[in-house]
N, C-alpha and C positions, 0 to 999 in steps of 0.2 A: 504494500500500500504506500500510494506517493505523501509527501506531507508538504503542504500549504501554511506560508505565514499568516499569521492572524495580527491582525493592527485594530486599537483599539485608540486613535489619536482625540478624539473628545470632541468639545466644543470648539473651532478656529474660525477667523476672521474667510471671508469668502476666497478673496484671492489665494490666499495660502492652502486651503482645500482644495484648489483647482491647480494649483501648481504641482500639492503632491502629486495627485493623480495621474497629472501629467508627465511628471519624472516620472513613475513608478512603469509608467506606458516607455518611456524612454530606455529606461535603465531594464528591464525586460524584455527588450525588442534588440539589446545590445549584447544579452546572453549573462548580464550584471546581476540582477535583483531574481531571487523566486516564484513563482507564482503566489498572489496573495489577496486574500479578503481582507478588505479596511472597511469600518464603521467608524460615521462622524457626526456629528451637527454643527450648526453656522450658528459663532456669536461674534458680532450680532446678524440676527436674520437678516434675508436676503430674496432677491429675486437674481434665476440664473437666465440667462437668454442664450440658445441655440448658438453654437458658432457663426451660423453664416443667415439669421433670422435677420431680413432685412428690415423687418418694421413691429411694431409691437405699440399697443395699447400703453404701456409700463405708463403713470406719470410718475416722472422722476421725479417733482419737488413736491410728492407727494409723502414719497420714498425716505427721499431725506426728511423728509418732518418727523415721519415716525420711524427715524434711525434703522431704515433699511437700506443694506450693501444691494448695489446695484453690480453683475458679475456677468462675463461672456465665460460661459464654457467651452472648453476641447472639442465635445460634442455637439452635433447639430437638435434641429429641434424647435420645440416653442418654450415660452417662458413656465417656469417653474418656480413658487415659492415656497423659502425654506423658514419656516415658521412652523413650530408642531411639528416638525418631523425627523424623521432618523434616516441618512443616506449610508448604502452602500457602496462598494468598489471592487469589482474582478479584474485583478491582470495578471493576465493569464493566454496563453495559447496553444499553437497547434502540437509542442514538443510535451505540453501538459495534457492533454486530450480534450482541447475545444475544436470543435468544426470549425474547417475553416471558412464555410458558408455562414454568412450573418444569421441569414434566418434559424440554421440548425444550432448555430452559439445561442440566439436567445431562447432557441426551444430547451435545451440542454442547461443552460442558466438556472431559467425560469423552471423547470421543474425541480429542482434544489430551493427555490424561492416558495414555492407553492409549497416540497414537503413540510417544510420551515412550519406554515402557516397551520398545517395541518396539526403538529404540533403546539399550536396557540388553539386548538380547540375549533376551528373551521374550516369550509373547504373552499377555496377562491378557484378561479379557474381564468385564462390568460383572453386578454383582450380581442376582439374580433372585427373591428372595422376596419375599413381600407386606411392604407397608410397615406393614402388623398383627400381622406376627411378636410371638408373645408372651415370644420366647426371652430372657428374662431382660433385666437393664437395663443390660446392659454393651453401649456399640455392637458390640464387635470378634465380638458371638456371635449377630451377622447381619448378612444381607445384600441390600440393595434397591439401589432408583434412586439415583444418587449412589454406589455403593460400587463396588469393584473387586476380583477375586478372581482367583485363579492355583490351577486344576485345584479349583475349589470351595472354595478357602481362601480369607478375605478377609484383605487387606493396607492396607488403604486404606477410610477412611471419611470421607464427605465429610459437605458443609451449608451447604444457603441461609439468606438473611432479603435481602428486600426493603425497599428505601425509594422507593416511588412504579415507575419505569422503572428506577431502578439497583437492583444486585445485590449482595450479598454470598455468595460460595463460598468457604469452606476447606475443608482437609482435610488429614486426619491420615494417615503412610505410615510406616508399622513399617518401621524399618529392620533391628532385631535382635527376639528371641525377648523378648516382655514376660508369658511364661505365669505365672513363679512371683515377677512381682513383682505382677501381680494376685491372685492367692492370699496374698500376703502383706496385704492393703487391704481384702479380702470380708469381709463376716459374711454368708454364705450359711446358714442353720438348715438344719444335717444335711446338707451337702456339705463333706466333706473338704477342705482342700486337693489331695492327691493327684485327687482325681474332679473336682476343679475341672482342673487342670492338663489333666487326660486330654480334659477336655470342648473345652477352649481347644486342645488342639492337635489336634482333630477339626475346628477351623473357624476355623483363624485359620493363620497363617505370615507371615513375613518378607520383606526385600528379600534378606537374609544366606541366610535359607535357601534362595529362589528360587534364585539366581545361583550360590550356591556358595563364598562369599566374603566377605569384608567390601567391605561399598560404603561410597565416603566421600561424603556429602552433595555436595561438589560436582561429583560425579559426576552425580547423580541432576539437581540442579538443572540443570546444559547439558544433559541429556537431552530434561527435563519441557517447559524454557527452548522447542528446536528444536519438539518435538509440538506444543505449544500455536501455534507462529509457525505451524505447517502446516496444524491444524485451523481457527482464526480469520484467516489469511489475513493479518497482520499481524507487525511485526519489533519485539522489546524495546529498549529501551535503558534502558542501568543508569540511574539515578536515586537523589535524595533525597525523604526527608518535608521540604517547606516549612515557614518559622516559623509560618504561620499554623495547616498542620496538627498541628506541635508544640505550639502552642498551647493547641487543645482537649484533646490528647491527657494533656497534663500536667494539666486541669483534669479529665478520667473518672480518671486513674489517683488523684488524691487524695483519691475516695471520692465522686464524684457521681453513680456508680452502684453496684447490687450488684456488681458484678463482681470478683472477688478478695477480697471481704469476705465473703460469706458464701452459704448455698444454701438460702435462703427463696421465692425469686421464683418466683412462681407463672402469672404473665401470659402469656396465649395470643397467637401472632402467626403469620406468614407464615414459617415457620421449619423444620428439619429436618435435624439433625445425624443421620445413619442408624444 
């Protein structure tokens, strides 16, 4: 049985979350770093937007008021907020036994995510619309390859970008009700807040609302932790970032990329935040 690092890096400002990830993609794709599952959350919250998402609702001096990071990810996509919730990270690939077909990585993923779930006491099952959904540019107000949904609600959105054979997958899992903090962020022309709210809770839900309960992240995490050992056939063990991948990391977070600076980038890639 292969063994997989485990990271359990915590709460971090947006850019530096996306910097990891993005070494870890780097240093991976170099034959440098292991394959590895990382869990995080963003403080302070944030909104992520698609690498190459050329326009967006977002209001930004909205954002800033209520001390939300504004963040471009690695991955493509629509915008994502991280408020309430716990993100994951696979990097990992073909020398580790991920397909090298996207679609078959996220089937493969995803059923590690879903045994996780089952595990938490339910049974989610993986999202089903076209990846042409035109439903608006918010991820959580649809649902394809990659996402995860409980009785037609999605809870979970996930996203690739490759580097040659290795992989990059996160993803984002609502852990509480985020409807009217997105209504607070939209400049939607001629949808209410109220119609916004109604809309969101027509297709979106929680871990809290699933279960019944408040979930505490590391809850979630030994869940997700066993699913994934059972779907890839492989056993974690906790782990650090290396000096060397501190290294790069400290050099994206200081502005060597867009990433936390700003939501200009417009570059097409191998990518797909859902």
């Amino acid at each position: 049985m292969s063994t997989w690092r485990l990271l359990d890096t915590g709460a971090l400002p947006a850019s530096l979350n996306m910097a990891i990830d993005e070494t870890l993609l780097e240093f991976h794709a170099r034959g440098e770093s292991p394959p590895t599952l990382r869990f995080y959350q963003w403080s302070p919250a944030a909104v992520s937007l698609g690498y190459f998402q050329r326009k967006h609702s977002i209001d930004l001096a909205a954002c800033r008021r209520r001390g939300l990071d504004v963040v471009r990810r690695p991955t493509g996509g629509r915008a994502v907020l991280h408020l309430n919730d716990l993100t994951y990270s696979i990097i990992a690939g073909a020398r580790d036994g991920v397909p090298l077909s996207l679609a078959a990585a996220y089937r493969l993923l995803c059923e590690g995510l879903l045994s996780g779930f089952r595990l938490l006491g339910f049974e989610a099952e993986l999202g089903r619309e076209s990846a042409r959904s035109s439903e608006g540019d918010i991820c959580f107000l649809r649902s394809a390859i990659g996402d995860i949904v409980f009785h037609g609600k999605k809870f979970l959105g996930s996203a690739q970008t490759w580097s040659g054979s290795s992989m990059l997958q996160h993803g984002s899992i609502t852990m509480q009700p985020q409807r009217e903090a997105w209504a607070m962020i939209l400049t939607l022309g001629g949808i209410s807040q109220e119609a916004l709210c109604e809309r969101l809770s027509g297709r979106t839900t929680s871990l809290e609302e699933i279960v019944g309960r408040s979930v505490e992240p590391d809850e979630v995490m030994r869940a997700l932790r066993e699913g994934m050992a059972r779907a890839l056939g492989t056993e974690f063990q906790a782990g650090e970032l290396s000096v060397e991948e501190w290294a790069l990391i400290g050099g994206r977070n200081h502005g060597d990329h867009d990433y936390g600076r700003g939501v200009s980038s417009n570059e097409n890639g191998r990518h797909g935040w859902r």
